[in-house]
N, CA and C atoms as a LAMMPS dump frame, in Angstrom:
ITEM: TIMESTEP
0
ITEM: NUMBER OF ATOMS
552
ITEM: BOX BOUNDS ff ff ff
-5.0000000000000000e+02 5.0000000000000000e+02
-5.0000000000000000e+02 5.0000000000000000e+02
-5.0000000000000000e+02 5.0000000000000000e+02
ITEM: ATOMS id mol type element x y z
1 1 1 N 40.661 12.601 16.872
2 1 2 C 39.475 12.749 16.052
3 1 3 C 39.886 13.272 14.684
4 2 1 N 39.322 12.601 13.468
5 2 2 C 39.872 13.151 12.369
6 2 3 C 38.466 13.546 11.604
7 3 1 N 38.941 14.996 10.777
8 3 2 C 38.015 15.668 10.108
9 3 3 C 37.807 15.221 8.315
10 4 1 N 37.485 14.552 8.281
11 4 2 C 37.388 14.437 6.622
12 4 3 C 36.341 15.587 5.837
13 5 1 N 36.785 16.339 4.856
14 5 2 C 36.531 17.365 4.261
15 5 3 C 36.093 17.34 2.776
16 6 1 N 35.038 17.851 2.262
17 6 2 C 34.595 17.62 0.975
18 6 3 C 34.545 18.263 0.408
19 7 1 N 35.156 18.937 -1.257
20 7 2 C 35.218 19.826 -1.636
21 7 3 C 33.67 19.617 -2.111
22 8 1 N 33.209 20.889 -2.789
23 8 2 C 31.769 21.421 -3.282
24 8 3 C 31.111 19.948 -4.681
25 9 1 N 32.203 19.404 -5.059
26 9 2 C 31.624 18.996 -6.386
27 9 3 C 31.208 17.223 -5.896
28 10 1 N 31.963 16.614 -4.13
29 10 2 C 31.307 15.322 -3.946
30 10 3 C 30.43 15.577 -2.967
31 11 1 N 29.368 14.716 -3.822
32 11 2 C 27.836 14.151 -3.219
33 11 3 C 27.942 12.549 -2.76
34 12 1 N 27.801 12.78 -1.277
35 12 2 C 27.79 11.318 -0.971
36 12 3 C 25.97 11.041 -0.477
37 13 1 N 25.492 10.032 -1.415
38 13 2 C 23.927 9.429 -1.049
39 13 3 C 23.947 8.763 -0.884
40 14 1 N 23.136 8.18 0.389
41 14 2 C 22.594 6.574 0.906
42 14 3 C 21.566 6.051 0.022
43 15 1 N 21.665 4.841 -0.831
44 15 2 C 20.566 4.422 -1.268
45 15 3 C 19.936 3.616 -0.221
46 16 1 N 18.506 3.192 -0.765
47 16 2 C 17.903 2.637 0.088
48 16 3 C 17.965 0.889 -0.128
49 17 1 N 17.943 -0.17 0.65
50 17 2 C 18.621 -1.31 0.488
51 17 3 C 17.961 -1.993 -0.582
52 18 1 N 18.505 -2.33 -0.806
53 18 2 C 18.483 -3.035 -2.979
54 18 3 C 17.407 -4.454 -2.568
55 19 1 N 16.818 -4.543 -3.422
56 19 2 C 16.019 -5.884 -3.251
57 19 3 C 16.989 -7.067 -4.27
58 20 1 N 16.732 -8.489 -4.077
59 20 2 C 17.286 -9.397 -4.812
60 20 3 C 17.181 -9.065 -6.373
61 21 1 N 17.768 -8.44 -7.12
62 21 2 C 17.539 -8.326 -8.514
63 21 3 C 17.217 -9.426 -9.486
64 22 1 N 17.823 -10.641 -9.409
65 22 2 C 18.032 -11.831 -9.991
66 22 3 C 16.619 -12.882 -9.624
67 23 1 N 16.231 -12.651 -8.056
68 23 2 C 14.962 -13.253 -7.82
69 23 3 C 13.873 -12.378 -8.323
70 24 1 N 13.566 -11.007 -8.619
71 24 2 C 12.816 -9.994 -9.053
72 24 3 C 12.462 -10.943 -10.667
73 25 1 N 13.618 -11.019 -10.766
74 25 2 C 13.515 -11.231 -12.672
75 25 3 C 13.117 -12.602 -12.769
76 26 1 N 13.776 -13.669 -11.864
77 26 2 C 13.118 -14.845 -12.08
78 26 3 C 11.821 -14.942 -11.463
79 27 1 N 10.789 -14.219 -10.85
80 27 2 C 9.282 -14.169 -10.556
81 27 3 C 8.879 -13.976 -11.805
82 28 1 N 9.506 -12.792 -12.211
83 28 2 C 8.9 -12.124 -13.426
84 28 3 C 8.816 -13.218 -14.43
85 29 1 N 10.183 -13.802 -14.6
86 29 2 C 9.998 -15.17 -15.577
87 29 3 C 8.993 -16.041 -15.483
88 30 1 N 8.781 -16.358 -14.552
89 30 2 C 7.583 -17.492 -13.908
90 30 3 C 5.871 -16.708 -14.311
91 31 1 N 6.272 -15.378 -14.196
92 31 2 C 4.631 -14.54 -14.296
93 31 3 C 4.79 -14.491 -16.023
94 32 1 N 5.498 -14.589 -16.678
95 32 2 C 5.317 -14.537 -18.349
96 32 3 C 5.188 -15.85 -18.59
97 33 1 N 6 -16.898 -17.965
98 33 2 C 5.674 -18.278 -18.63
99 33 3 C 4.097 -18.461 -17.696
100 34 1 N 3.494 -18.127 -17.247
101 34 2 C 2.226 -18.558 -16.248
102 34 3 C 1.26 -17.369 -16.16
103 35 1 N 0.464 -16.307 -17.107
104 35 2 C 0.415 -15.47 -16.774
105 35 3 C -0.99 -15.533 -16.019
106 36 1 N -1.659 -16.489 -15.697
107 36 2 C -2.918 -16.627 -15.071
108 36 3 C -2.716 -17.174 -13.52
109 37 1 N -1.272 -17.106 -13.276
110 37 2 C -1.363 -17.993 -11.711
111 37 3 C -1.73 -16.513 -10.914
112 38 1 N -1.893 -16.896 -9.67
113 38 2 C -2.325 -16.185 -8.903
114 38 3 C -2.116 -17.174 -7.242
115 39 1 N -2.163 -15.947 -6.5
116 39 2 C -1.825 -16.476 -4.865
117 39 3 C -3.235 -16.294 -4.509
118 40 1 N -3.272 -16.657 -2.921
119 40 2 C -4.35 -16.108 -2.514
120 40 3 C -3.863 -15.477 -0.733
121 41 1 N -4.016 -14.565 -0.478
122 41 2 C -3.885 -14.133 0.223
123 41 3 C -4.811 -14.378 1.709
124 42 1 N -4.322 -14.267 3.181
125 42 2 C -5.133 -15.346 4.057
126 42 3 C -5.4 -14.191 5.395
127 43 1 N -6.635 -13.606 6.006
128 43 2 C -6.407 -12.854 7.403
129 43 3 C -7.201 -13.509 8.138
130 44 1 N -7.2 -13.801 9.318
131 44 2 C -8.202 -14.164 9.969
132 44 3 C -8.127 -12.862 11.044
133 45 1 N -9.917 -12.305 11.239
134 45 2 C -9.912 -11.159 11.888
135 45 3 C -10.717 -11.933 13.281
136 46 1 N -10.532 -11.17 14.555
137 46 2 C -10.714 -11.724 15.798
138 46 3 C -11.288 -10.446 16.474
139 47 1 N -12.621 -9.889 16.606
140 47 2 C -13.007 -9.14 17.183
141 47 3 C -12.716 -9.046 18.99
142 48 1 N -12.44 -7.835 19.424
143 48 2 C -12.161 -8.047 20.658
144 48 3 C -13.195 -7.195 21.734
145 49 1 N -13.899 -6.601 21.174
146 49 2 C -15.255 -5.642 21.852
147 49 3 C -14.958 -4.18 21.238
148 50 1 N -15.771 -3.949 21.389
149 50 2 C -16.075 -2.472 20.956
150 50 3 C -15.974 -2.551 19.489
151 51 1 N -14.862 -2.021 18.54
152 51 2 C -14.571 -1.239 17.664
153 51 3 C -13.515 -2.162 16.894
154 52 1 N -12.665 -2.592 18.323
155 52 2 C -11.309 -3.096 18.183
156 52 3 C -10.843 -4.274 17.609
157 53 1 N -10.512 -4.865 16.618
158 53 2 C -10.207 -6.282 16.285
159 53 3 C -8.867 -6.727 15.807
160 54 1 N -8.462 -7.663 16.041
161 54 2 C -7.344 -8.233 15.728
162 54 3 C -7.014 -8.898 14.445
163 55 1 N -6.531 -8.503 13.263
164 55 2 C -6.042 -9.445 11.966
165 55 3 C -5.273 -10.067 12.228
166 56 1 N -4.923 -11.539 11.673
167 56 2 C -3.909 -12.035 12.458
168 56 3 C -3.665 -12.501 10.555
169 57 1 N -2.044 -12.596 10.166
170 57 2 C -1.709 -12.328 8.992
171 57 3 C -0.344 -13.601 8.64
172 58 1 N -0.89 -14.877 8.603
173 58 2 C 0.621 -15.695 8.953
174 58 3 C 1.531 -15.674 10.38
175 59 1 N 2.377 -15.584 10.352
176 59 2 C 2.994 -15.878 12.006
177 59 3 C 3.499 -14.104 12.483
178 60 1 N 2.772 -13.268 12.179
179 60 2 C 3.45 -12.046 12.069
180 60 3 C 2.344 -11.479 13.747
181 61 1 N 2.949 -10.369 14.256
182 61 2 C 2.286 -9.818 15.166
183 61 3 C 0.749 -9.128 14.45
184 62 1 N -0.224 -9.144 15.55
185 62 2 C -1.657 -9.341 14.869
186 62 3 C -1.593 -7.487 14.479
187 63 1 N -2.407 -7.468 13.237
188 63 2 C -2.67 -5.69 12.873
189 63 3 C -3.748 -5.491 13.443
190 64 1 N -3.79 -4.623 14.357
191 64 2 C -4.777 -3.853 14.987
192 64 3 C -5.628 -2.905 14.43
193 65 1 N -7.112 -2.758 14.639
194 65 2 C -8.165 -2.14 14.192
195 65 3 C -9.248 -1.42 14.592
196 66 1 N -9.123 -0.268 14.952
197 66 2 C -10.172 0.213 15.562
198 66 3 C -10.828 1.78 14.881
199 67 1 N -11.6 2.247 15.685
200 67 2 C -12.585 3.187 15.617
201 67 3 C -12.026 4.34 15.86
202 68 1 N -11.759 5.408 15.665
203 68 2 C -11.442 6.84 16.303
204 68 3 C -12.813 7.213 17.379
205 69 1 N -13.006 7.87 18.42
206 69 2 C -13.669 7.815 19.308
207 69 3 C -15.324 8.204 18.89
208 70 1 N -15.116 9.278 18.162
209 70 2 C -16.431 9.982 17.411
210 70 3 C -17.232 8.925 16.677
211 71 1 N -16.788 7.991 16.021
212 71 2 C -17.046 6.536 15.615
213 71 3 C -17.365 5.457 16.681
214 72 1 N -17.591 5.492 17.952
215 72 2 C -17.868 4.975 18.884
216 72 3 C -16.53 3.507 19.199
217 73 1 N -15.442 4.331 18.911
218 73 2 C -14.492 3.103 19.025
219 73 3 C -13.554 3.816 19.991
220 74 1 N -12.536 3.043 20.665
221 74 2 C -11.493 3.862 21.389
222 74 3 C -10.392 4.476 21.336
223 75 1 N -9.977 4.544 19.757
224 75 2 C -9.011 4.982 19.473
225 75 3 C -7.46 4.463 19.398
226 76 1 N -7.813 3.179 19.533
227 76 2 C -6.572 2.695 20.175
228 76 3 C -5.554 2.01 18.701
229 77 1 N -5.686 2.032 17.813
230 77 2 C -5.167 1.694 16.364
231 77 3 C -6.001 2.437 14.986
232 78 1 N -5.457 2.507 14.101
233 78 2 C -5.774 2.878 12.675
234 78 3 C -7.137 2.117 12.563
235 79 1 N -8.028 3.2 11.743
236 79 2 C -9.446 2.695 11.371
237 79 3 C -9.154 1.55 10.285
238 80 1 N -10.233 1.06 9.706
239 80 2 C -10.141 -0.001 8.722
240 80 3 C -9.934 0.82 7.416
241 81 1 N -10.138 1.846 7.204
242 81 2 C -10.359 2.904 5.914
243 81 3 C -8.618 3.342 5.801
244 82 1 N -8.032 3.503 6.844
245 82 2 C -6.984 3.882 7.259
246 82 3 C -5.585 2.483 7.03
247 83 1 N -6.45 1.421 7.237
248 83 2 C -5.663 0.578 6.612
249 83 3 C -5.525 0.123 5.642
250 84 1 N -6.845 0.214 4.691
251 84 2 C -6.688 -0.277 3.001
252 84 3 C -6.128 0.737 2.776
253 85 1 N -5.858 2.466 2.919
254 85 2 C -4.358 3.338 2.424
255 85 3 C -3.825 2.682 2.861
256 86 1 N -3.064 2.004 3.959
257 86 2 C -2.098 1.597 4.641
258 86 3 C -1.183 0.939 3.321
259 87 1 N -2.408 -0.44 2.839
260 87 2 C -2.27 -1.657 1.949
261 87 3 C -1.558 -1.068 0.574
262 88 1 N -2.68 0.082 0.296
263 88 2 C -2.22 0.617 -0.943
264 88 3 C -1.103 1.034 -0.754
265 89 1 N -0.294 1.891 -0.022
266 89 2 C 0.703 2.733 0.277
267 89 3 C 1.932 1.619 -0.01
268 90 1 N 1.875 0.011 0.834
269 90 2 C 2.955 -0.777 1.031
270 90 3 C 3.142 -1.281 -0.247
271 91 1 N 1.928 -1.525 -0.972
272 91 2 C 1.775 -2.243 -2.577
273 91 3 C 2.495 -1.174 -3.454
274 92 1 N 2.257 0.093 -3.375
275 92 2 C 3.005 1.06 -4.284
276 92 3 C 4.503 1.472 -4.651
277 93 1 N 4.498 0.979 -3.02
278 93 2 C 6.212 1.167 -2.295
279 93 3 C 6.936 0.066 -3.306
280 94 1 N 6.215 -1.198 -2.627
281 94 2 C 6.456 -2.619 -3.474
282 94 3 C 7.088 -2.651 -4.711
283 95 1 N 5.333 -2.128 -5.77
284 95 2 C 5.682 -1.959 -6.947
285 95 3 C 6.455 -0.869 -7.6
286 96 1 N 7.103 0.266 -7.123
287 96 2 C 7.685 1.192 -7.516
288 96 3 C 9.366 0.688 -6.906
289 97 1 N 9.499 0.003 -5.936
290 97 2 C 10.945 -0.708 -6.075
291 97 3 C 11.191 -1.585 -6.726
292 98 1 N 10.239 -2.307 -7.152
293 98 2 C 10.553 -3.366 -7.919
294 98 3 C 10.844 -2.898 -9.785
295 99 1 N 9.999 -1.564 -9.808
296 99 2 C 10.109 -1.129 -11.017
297 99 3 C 11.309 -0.454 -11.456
298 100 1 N 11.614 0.124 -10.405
299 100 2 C 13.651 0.592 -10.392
300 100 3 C 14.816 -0.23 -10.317
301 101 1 N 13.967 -1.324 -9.211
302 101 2 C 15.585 -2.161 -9.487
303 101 3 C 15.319 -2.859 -11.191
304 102 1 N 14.263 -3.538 -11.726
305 102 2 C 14.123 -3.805 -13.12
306 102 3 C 14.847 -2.887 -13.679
307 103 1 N 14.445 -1.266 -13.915
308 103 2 C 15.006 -0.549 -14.666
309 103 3 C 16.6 0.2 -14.395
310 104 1 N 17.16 -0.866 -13.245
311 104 2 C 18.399 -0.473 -12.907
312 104 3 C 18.889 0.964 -11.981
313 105 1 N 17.681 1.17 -11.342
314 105 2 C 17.877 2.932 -11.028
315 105 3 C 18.112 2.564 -9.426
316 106 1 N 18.725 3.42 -8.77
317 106 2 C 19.083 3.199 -7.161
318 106 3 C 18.408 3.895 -6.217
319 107 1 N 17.449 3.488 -5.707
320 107 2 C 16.308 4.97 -4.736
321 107 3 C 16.969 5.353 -3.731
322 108 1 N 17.357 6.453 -3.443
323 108 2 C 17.544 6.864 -2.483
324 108 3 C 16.403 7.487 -1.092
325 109 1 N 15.349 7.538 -1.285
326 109 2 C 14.014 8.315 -0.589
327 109 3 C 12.781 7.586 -1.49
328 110 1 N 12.043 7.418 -0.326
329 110 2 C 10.397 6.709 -0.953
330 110 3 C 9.757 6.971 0.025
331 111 1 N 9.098 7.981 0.194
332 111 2 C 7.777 8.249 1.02
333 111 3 C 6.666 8.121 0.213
334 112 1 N 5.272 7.885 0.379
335 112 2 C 4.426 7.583 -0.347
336 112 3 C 3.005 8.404 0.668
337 113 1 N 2.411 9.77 0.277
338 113 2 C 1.642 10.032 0.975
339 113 3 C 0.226 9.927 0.36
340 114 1 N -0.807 9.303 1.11
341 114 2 C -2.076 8.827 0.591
342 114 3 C -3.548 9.712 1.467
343 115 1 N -4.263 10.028 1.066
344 115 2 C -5.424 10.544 1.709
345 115 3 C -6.562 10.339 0.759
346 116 1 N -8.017 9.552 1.552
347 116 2 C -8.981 9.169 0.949
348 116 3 C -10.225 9.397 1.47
349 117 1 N -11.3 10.219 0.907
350 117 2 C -12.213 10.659 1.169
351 117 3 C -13.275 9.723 1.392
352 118 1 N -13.684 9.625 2.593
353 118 2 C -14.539 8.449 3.064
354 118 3 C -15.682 9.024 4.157
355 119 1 N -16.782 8.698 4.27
356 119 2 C -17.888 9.109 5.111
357 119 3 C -18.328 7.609 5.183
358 120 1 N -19.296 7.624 6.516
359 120 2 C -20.394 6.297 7.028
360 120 3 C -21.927 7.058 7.181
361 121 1 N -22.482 8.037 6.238
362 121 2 C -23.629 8.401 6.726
363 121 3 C -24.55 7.253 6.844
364 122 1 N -24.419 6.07 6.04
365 122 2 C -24.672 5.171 6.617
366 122 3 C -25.336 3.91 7.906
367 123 1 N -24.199 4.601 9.028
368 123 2 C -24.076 3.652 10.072
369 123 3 C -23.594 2.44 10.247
370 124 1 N -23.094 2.502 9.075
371 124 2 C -22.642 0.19 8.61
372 124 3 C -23.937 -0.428 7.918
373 125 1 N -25.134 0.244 7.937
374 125 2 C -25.945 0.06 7.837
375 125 3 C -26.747 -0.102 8.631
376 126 1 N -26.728 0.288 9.827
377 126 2 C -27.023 0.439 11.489
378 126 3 C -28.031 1.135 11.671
379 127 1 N -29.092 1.251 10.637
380 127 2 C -29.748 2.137 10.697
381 127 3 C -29.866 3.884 10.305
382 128 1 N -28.65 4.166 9.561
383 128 2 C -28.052 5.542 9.43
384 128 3 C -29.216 5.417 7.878
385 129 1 N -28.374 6.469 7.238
386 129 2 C -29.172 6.878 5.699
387 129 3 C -29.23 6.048 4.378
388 130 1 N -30.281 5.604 4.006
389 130 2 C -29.874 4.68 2.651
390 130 3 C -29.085 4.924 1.867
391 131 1 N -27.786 4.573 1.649
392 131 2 C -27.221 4.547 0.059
393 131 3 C -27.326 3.09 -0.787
394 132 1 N -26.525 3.777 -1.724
395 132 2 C -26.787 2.579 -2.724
396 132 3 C -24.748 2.562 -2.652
397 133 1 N -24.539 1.015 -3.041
398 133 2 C -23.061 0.403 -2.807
399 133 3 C -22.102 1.339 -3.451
400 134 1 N -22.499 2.127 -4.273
401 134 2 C -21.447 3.294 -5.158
402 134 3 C -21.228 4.557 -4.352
403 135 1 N -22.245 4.728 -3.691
404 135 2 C -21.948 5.549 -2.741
405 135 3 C -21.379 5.988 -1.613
406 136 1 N -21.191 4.579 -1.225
407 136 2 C -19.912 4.157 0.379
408 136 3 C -18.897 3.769 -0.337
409 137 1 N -17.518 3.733 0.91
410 137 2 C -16.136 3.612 0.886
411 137 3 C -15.963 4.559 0.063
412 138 1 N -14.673 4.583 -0.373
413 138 2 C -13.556 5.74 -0.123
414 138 3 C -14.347 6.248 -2.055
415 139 1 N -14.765 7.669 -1.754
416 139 2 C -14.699 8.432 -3.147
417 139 3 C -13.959 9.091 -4.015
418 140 1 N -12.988 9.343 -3.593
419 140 2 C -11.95 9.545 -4.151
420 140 3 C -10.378 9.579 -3.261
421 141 1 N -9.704 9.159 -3.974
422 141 2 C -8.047 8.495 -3.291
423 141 3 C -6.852 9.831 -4.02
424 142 1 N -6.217 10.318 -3.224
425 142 2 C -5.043 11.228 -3.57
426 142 3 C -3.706 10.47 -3.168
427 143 1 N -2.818 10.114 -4.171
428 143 2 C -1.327 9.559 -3.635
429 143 3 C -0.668 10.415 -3.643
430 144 1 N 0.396 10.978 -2.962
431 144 2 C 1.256 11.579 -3.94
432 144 3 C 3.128 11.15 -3.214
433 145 1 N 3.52 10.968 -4.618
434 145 2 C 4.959 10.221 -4.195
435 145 3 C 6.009 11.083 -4.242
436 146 1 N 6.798 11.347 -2.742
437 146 2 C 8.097 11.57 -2.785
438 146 3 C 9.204 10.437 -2.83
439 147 1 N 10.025 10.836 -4.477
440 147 2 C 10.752 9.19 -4.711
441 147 3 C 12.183 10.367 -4.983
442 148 1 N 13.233 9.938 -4.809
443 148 2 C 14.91 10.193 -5.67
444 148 3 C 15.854 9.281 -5.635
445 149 1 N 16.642 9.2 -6.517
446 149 2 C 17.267 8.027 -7.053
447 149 3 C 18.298 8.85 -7.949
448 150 1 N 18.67 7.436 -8.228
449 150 2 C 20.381 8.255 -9.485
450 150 3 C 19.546 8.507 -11.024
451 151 1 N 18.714 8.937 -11.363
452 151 2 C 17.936 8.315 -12.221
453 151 3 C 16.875 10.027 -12.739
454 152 1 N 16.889 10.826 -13.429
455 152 2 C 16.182 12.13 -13.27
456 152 3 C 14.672 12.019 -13.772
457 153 1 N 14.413 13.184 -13.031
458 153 2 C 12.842 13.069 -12.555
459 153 3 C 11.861 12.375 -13.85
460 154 1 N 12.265 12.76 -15.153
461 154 2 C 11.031 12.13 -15.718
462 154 3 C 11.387 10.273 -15.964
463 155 1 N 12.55 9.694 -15.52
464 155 2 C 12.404 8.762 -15.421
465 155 3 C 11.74 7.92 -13.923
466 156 1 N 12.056 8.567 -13.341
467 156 2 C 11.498 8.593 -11.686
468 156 3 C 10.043 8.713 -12.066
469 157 1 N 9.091 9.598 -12.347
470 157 2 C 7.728 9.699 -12.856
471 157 3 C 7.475 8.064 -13.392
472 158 1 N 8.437 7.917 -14.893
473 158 2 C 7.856 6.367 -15.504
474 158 3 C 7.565 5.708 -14.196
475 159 1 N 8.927 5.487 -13.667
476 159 2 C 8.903 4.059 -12.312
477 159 3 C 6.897 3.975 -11.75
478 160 1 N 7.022 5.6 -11.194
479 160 2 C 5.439 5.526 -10.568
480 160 3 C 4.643 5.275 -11.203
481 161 1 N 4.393 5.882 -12.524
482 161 2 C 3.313 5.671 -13.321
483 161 3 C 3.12 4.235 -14.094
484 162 1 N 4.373 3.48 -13.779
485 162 2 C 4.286 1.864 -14.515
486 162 3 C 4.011 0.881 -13.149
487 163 1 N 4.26 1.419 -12.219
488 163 2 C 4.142 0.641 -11.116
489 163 3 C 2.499 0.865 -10.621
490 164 1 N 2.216 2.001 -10.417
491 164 2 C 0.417 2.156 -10.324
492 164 3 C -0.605 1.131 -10.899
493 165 1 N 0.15 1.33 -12.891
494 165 2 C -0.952 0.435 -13.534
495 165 3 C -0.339 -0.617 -13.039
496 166 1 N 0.35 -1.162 -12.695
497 166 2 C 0.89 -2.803 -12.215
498 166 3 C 0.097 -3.128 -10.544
499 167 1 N -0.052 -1.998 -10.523
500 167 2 C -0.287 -2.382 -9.122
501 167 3 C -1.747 -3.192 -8.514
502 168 1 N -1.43 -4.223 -7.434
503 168 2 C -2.194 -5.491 -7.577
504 168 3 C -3.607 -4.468 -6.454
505 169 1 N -3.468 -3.937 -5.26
506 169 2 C -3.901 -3.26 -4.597
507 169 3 C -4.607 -2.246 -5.436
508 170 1 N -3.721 -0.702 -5.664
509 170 2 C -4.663 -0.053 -6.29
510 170 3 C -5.617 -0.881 -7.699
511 171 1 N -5.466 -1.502 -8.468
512 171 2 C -6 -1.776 -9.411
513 171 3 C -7.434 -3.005 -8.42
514 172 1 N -7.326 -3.454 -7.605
515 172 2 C -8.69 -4.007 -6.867
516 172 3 C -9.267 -2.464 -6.287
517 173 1 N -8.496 -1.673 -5.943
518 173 2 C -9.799 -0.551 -5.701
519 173 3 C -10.055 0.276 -6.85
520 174 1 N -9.739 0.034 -8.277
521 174 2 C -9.778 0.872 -9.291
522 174 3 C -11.297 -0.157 -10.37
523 175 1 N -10.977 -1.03 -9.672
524 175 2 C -11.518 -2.165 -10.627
525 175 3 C -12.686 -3.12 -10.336
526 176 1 N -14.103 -3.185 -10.817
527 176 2 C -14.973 -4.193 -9.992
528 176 3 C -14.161 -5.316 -9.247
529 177 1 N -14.631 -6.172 -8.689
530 177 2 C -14.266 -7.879 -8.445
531 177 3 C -14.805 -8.503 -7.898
532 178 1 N -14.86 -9.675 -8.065
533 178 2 C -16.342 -10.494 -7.563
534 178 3 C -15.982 -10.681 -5.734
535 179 1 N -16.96 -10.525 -5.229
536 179 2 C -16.712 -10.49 -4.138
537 179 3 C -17.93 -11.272 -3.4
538 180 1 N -17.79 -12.06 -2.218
539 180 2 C -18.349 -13.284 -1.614
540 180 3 C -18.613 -12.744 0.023
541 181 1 N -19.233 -13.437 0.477
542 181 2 C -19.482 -12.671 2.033
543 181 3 C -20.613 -14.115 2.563
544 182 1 N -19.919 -15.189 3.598
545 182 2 C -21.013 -15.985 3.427
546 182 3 C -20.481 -16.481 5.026
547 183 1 N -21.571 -17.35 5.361
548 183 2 C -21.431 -17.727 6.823
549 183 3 C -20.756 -19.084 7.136
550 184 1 N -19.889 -18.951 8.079
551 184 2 C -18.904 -20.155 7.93
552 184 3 C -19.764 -21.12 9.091
């Protein structure tokens, strides 16, 4: 068994795995020569009783959805409130790696912690208390990012704070958008 020994002055850090740099930049190329394209994104949701429903998201295993019990659901997966943080959280992650490898910086740590103040006095509309549409879903959203990298903190700050306003997620919950709801 051999002991390898480090004097005080080496720091050995794991970064976290590098995304394609070269495909990063050629999207980006394609989003300046095109700046109006847009995707569209596809779920089909599959109620299963109670509370509980199934998203099914391309060929991927289905995301599960349910009620915490007090909500008359069984507890058995993340609420729906619990998953648009979810969305936001993965979009932030997204856009804050993508904003380091652009700016050349190496992350070593990205946790992203989110909590959002949400009530149903409501009922779904089930009969609970009238509001008006400004008054439901989430009233206010807290992120807060643990990020480190080779890169010191107030450049680490830019990454988050350029990746937020970029961001495709938070900026639909920051931002009206026309929205449709019709019977198939």
């Amino acid at each position: 068994m051999t002991t390898a020994t480090l004097d005080a002055s080496t720091t050995v850090k794991a970064y976290l795995k590098p995304i394609d740099s070269e495909g990063l930049a050629a999207f980006a190329a394609r989003g300046c020569a095109n700046p109006a394209s847009r995707g569209t994104n596809k779920v089909k949701t599959v109620m299963q009783g109670m509370y509980r429903s199934l998203s099914y998201v391309g060929e991927h295993q289905p995301v599960v959805v349910d009620e915490p019990l007090h909500l008359f659901g069984e507890d058995t997966a993340p609420a729906p409130g619990e998953i648009v943080l979810s969305g936001l959280g993965g979009c932030l992650a997204v856009g804050i790696t993508a904003v380091a490898t652009w700016k050349q910086v190496k992350l070593s740590k990205l946790e992203i912690f989110m909590e959002g103040d949400i009530g149903n006095p409501a009922a779904w509309g089930a009969g609970g208390a009238l509001k008006e549409a400004p008054e439901m879903g989430f009233q206010a959203i807290r992120v807060k990012v643990m990020i480190e990298g080779d890169a010191p903190r107030e450049v680490l700050d830019e990454i988050v704070q350029h990746a937020n306003f970029y961001s495709p997620v938070a900026n639909s919950m920051r931002n009206p958008i026309t929205f449709n709801i019709e019977m198939g």
